[in-house]
C-alpha positions as CSV (number, residue, x, y, z in Angstrom):
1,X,145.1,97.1,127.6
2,X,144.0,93.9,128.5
3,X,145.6,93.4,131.4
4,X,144.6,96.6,132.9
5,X,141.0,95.4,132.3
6,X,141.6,91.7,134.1
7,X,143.3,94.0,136.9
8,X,140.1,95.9,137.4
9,X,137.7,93.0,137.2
10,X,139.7,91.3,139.8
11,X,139.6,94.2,142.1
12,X,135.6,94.0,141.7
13,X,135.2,90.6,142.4
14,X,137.8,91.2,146.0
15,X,135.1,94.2,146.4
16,X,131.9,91.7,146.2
17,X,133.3,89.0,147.8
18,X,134.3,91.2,150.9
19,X,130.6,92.5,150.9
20,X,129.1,89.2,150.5
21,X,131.5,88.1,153.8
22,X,130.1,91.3,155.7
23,X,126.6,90.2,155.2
24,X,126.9,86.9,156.1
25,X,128.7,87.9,159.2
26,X,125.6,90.2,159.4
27,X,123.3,87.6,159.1
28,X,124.9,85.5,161.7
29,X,124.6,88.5,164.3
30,X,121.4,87.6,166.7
31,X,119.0,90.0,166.7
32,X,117.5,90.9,170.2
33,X,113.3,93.2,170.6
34,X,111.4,93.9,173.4
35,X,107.7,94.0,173.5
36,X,105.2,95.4,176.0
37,X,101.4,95.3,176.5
38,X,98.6,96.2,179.1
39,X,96.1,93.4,180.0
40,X,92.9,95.3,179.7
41,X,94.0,97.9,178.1
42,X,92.4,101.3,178.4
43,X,90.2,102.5,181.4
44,X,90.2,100.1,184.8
45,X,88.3,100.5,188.2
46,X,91.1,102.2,190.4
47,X,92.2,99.0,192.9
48,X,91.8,96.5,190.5
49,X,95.3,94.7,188.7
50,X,96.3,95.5,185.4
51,X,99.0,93.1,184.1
52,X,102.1,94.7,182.0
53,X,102.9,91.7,180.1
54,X,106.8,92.1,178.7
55,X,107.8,89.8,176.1
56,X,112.1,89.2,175.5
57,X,112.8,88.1,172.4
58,X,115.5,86.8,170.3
59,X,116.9,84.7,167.4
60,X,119.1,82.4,169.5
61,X,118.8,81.6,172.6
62,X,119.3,83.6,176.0
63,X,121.9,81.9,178.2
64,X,121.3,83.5,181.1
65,X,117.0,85.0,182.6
66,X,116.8,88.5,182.1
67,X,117.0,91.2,184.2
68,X,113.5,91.6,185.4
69,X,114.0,95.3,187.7
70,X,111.0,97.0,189.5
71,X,109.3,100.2,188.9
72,X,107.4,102.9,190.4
73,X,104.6,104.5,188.9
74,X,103.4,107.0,191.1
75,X,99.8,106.5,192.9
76,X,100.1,102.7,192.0
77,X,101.5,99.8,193.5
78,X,103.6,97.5,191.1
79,X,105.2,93.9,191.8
80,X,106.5,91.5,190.2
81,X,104.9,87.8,191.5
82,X,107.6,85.0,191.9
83,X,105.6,83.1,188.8
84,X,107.2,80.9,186.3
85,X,108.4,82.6,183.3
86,X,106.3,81.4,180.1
87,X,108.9,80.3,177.3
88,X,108.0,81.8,173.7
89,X,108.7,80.6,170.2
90,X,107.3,82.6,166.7
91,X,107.9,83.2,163.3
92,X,108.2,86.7,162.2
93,X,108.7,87.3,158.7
94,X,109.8,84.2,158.2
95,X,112.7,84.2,160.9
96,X,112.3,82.3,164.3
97,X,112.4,84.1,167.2
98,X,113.0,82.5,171.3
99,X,112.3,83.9,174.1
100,X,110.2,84.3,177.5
101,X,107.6,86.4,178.9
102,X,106.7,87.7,182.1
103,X,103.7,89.9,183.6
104,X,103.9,92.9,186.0
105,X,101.2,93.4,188.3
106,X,100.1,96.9,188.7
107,X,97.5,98.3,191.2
108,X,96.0,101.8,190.3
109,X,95.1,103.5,193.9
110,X,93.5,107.2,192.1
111,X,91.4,107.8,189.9
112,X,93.9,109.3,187.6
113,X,95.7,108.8,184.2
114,X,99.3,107.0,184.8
115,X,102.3,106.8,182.4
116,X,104.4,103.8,182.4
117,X,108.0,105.3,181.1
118,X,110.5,103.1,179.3
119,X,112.7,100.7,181.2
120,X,115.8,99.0,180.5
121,X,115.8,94.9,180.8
122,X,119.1,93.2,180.8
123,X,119.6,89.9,178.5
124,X,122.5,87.7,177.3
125,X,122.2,86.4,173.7
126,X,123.9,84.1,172.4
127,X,126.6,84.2,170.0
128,X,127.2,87.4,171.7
129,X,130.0,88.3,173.6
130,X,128.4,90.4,176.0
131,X,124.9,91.6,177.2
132,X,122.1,94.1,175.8
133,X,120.0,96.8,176.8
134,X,116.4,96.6,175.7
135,X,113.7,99.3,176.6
136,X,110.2,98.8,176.9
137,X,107.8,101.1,175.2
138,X,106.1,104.0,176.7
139,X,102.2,102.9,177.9
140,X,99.6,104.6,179.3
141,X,96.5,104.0,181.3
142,X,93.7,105.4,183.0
143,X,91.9,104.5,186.2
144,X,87.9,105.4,187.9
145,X,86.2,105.3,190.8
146,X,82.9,104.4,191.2
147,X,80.3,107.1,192.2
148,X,81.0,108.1,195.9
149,X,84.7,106.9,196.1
150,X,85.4,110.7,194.6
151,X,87.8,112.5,197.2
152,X,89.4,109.2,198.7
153,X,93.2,109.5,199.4
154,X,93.8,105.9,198.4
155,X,90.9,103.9,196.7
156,X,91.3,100.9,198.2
157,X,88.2,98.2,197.4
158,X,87.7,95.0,199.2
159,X,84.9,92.7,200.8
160,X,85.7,94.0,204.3
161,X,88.2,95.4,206.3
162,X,89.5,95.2,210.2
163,X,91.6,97.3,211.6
164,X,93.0,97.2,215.2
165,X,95.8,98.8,217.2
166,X,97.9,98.1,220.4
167,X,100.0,100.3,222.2
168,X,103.5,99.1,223.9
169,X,104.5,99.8,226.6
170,X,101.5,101.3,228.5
171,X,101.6,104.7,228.4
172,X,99.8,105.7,231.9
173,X,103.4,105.9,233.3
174,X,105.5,107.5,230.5
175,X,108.8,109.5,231.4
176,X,110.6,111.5,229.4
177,X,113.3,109.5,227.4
178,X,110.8,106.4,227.5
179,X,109.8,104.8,224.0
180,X,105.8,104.1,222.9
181,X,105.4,101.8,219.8
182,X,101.6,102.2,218.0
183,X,101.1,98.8,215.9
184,X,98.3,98.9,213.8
185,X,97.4,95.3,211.9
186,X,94.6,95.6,209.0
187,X,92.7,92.3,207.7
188,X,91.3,92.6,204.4
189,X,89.2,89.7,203.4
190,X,89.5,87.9,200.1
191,X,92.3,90.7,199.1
192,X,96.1,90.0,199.3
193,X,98.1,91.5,201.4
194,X,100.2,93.6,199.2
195,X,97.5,95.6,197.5
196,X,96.4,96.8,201.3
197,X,97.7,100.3,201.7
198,X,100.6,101.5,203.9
199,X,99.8,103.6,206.8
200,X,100.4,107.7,207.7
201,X,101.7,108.1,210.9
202,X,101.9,111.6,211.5
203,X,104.2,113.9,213.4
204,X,103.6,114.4,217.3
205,X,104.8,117.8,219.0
206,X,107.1,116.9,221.9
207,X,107.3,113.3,219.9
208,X,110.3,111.7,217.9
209,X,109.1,109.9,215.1
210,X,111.1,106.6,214.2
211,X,108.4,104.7,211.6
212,X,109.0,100.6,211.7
213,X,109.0,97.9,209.0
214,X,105.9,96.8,207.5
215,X,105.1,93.2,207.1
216,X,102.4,91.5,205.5
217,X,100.9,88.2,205.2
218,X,98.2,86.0,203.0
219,X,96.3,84.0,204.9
220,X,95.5,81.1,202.6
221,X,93.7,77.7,203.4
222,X,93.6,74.5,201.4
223,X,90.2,74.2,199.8
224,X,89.1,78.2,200.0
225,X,92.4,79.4,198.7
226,X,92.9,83.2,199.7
227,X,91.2,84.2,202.7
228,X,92.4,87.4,203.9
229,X,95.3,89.4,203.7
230,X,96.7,91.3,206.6
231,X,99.5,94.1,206.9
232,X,100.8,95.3,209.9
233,X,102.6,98.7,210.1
234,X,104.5,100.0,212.9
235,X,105.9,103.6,214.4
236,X,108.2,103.9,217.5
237,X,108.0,107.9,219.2
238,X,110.6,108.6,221.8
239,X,109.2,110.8,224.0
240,X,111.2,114.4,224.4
241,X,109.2,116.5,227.0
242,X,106.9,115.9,229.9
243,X,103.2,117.3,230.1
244,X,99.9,116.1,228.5
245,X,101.0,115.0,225.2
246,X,98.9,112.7,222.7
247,X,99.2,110.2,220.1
248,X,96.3,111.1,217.5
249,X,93.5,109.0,216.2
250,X,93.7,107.1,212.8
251,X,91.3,107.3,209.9
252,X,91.1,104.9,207.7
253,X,89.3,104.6,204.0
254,X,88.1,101.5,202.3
255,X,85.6,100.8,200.1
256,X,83.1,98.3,200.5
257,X,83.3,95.9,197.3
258,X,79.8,94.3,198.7
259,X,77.7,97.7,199.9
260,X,79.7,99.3,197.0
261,X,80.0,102.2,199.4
262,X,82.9,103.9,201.3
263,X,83.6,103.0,204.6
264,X,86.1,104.7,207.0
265,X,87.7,103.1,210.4
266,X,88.4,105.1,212.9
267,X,91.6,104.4,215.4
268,X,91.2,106.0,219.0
269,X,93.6,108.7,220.0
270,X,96.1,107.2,223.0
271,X,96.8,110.2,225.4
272,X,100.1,110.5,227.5
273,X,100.6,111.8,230.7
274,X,104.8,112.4,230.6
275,X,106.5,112.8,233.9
276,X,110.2,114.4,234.3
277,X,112.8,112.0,234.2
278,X,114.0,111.3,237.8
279,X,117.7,110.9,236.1
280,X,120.2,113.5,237.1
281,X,124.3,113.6,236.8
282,X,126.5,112.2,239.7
283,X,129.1,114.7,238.6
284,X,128.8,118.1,236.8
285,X,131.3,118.9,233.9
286,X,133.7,121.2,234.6
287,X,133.0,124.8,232.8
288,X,136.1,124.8,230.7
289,X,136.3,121.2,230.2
290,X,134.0,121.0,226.4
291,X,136.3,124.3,225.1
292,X,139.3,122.9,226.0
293,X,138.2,119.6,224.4
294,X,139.1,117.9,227.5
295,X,136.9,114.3,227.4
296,X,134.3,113.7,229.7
297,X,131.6,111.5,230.5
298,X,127.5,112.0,232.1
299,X,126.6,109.6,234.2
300,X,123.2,109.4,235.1
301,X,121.4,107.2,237.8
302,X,117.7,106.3,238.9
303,X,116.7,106.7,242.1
304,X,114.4,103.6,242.0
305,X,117.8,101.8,240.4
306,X,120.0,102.9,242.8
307,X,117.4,101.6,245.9
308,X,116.9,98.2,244.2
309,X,120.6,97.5,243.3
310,X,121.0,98.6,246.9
311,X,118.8,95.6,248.5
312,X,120.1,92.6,246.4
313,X,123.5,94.1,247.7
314,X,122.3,93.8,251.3
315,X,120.8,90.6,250.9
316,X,123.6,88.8,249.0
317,X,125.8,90.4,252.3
318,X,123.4,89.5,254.8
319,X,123.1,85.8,253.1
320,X,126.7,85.4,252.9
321,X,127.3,86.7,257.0
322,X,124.3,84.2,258.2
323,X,125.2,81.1,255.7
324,X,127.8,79.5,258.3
325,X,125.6,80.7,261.5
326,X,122.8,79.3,259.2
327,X,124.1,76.1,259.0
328,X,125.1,75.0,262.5
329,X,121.7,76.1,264.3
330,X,120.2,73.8,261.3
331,X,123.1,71.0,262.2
332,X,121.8,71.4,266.6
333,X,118.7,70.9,265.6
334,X,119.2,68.1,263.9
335,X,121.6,66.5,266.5
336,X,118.6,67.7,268.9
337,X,115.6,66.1,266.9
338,X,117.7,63.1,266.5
339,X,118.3,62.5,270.4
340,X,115.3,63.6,271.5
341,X,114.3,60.5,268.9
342,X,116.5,58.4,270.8
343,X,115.4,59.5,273.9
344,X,111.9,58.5,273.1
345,X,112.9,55.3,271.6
346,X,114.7,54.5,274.7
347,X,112.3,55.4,277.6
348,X,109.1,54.4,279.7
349,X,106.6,54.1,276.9
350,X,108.0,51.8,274.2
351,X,108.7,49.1,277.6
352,X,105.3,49.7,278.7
353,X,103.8,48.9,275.4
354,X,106.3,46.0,275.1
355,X,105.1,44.6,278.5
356,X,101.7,44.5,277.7
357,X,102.3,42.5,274.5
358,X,104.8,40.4,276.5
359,X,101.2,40.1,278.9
360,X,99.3,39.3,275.7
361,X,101.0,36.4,275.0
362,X,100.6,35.1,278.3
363,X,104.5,33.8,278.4
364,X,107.0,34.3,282.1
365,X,109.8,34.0,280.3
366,X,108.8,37.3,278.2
367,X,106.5,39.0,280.8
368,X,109.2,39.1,283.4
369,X,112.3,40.7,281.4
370,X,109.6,43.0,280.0
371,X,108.2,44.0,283.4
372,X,112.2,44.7,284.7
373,X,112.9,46.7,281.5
374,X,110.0,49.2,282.0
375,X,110.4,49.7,285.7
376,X,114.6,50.3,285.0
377,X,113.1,52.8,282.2
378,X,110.4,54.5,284.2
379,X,112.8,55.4,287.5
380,X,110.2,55.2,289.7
381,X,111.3,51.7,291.5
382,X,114.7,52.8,292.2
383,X,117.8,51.8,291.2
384,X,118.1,48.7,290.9
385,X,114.0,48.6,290.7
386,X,112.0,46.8,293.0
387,X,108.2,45.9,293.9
388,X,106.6,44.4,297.2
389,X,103.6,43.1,297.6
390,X,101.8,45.8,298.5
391,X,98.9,47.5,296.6
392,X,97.6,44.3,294.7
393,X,101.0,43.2,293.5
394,X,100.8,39.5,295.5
395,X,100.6,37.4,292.7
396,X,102.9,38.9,290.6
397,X,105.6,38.3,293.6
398,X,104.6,35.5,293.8
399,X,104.7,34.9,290.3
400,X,108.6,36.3,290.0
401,X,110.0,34.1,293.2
402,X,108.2,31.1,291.7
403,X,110.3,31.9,287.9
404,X,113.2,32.1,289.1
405,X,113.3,29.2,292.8
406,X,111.7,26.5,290.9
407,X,111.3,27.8,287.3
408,X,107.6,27.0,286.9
409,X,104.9,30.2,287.1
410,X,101.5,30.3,288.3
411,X,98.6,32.0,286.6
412,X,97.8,35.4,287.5
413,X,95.3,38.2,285.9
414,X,97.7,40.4,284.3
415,X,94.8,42.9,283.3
416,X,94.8,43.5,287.4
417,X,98.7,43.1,287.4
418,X,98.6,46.1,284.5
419,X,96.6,48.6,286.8
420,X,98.2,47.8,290.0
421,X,101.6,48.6,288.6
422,X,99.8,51.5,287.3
423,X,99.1,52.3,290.9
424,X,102.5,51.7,292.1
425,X,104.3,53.3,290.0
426,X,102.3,56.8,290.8
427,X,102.6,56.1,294.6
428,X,106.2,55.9,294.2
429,X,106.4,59.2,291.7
430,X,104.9,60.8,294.8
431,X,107.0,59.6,297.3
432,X,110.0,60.8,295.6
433,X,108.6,64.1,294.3
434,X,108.0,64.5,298.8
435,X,111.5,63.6,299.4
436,X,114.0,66.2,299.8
437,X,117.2,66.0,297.4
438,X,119.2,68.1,300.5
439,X,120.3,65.6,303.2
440,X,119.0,66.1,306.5
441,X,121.2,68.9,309.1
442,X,123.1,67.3,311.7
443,X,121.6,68.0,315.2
444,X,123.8,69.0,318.2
C-alpha cells in the first residue's frame, strides 16, 4: 500500500514539473501587438493631413524594420514620407516592451466619412524562428468643406494655383496616324506636390487615348523652405480619322486658402484640322493570300519621302560623277593663277619699278643693268634691245658709251631720262603695231 502511494506522488510531481517546464517555455516566447491611432482624431477640413501613427511593438527586439505596405482609402491620398523611424521603449504591466513607430500621411479630398480597414505589417522577432503578421485596428474619420466648396469633385485648398498647357507637335498640320501629346504642369504655392490632384483627360471621338506618367516636384529653397509644388500630367491621342476633330478644354477646381473661396482654371480647347494620310501600298495582297495563311507584308510609302530620298540620291550621284572633273578644272586653275603669277612677276612692270629705284640711287653700275632688263622685258626695243639718240635720249647714250669705253659716267637728269624712255617706248609700240607680220610679195 505504500508503495502504490510513493508511485502516485511521483507521477504528480513528473505532472507539475512538466507544467512548470511548459510555462517557462511560455514565458520565454516574445510576445508581438500592433497599435494604431489618428492625429487629430475626429472631424478634419477635407485637404488638410491627418497622420495614422502605427506603433510595432515587442518584448525582444526586431531584427529586421517592418514591413511598412501602402494603402488606399478611397477619395484620399495616402503616403508614407521617407522619415526616420522613431524607436520606442515602455513598460506595460510591468513587462518591457521595444519597438518603433511610424506615421502615415493621409489627405481627405471629399467631404465625406472614410474607413481605414485593417492591414497586415510584417515583423521578425527575435527568439523566433520566423516572422508575424500583425493587423492594425479598424479607424475611422470624417472630413468638411468649408461653406462654398459644397459640389467640388476634389477639394483641393492652397494659397494659389497655376495651371498651363502645351501642345506637341503642332497640330495645324495633323494627318491621320500622327500622335498629339497635351501636357498640362500645375504650380501650387506653399503646397507639396503630392497632395496636388491628378488630372481627367477625357475620351476624344476619332481619338486614341494613351494617358502618360505623372511627375511631380517640390520646389524648395534654403531659407523659405517649401515654395511650391508642381505636378505635371500627360496624355498622348493617336489620331484615327481625318476631319475637324477637337481636343476639349480643361476645368480645373481649387480653393483659395487666402480668399477662402473656390476658384476654377479654365484650359482652352486645341482644335484639329486632320488631313488623309497620303500613305498608300506599293503592292496589294493577293485575295486568297490571308485565308490560305500565306504571309505577307504592307508596305507603305510617302510621297514627300519618296521625292526627298530621291534628291539626296541624285546629289550623292551627281557629286560622285563631278568630283574627278571637279578636281582638275580646280588643279588648271591653279596651275593658271600660278603662271599668270609668274608672268607678272617676270614682265615690264616689276623692271620698270626696279629702274626707277636703280635711278633713285643715282648709281651706273645699277641704273644701266636695270635700264637693259626692262627694255628686254617690255619688247618694244627689239631683240636684242636697243636705243638711239633720238627723242631726248643723248645723254643717256652718252651716259652708256661712257660706262662701258672708259668706265666713268656723267651726270644726267634721269627724271627727263624716265619720260623720254616713256616716249620711246610708245613710238616704238606704234611702229611695230604698223608693221605687217606677212613679208612683202615678190614683184615680177
Amino acid at each position: 500500500m505504500s508503495l502504490l502511494r510513493l508511485v502516485r506522488w511521483l507521477c504528480v510531481l513528473m505532472v507539475l514539473a512538466v507544467a512548470a517546464a511548459a510555462a517557462r517555455a511560455a514565458d520565454n516566447t516574445p510576445q508581438v501587438m500592433v497599435r494604431a491611432h489618428l492625429e487629430p482624431s475626429g472631424s478634419v477640413v477635407a485637404g488638410s493631413q491627418i497622420k495614422l501613427v502605427v506603433d510595432c511593438l515587442t518584448t525582444s527586439w526586431f531584427t529586421e524594420a517592418p514591413d511598412w505596405p501602402l494603402f488606399d482609402v478611397p477619395g484620399a491620398i495616402v503616403s508614407l514620407p521617407d522619415e526616420q523611424a522613431e524607436n520606442l521603449h515602455e513598460v506595460i504591466n510591468g513587462v518591457d516592451w521595444f519597438g518603433v513607430s511610424r506615421a502615415y500621411r493621409i489627405v481627405p479630398q471629399t467631404a465625406q466619412a472614410f474607413v481605414i480597414h485593417p492591414f497586415a505589417i510584417s515583423v521578425q522577432p527575435g527568439q523566433m524562428s520566423g516572422p508575424v503578421k500583425l493587423m492594425t485596428p479598424e479607424l475611422e474619420f470624417a472630413a468638411t468643406v468649408p461653406p462654398g466648396g459644397e459640389g467640388m469633385r476634389i477639394f483641393f485648398p492652397t494659397q494659389k494655383l497655376v495651371a498651363t498647357q502645351r501642345i506637341e507637335p503642332s497640330p495645324t498640320h495633323a494627318k491621320v496616324g500622327d500622335e498629339i501629346t497635351r501636357t498640362v504642369t500645375q504650380r501650387a504655392t506653399g503646397t507639396q506636390s503630392m497632395l496636388i490632384p491628378p488630372l481627367n483627360f477625357s475620351e476624344v471621338a476619332g481619338l486614341k487615348r494613351y494617358p502618360g506618367n505623372a511627375t511631380t516636384r517640390d520646389v524648395v529653397e534654403d531659407r523659405a523652405g517649401l515654395v511650391a509644388g508642381e505636378r505635371t500630367d500627360s496624355v498622348t491621342y493617336r489620331i484615327e480619322r481625318d476631319g475637324k476633330l477637337k481636343l476639349p478644354a480643361l476645368t480645373i477646381e481649387w480653393w483659395n486658402t487666402t480668399a477662402h473661396r473656390k476658384e476654377t482654371i479654365v484650359l482652352p480647347a486645341v482644335p484639329l484640322s486632320v488631313s488623309a494620310a497620303t500613305e498608300k501600298p506599293i503592292f496589294e495582297i493577293p485575295v486568297n493570300s490571308p485565308g490560305n495563311g500565306a504571309a505577307h507584308r504592307i508596305i507603305v510609302v510617302d510621297r514627300e519621302q519618296v521625292a526627298i530620298a530621291g534628291m539626296i540620291v541624285a546629289l550623292l550621284a551627281t557629286l560622285v560623277w563631278a568630283y574627278p572633273r571637279l578636281v582638275r578644272f580646280y588643279q588648271s586653275v591653279r596651275r593658271y593663277m600660278r603662271e599668270a603669277q609668274r608672268r607678272r612677276a617676270d614682265g615690264p612692270a616689276p623692271a620698270w619699278r626696279a629702274l626707277r629705284r636703280a635711278t633713285r640711287e643715282g648709281l651706273p653700275q645699277h641704273i644701266i643693268p636695270a635700264l637693259y632688263r626692262w627694255m628686254e622685258k617690255s619688247g618694244e626695243f627689239g631683240h636684242p634691245a636697243r636705243i638711239d639718240g633720238s627723242e631726248g635720249l643723248e645723254p643717256l647714250v652718252n651716259v652708256v658709251n661712257s660706262h662701258y669705253s672708259s668706265g666713268v659716267s656723267g651726270e644726267v637728269q634721269w627724271s627727263a631720262v624716265e619720260r623720254a624712255l616713256r616716249r620711246a617706248a610708245k613710238r616704238a609700240s606704234k611702229q611695230r603695231k604698223k608693221q605687217s607680220s606677212l613679208p612683202p610679195l615678190n614683184r615680177f
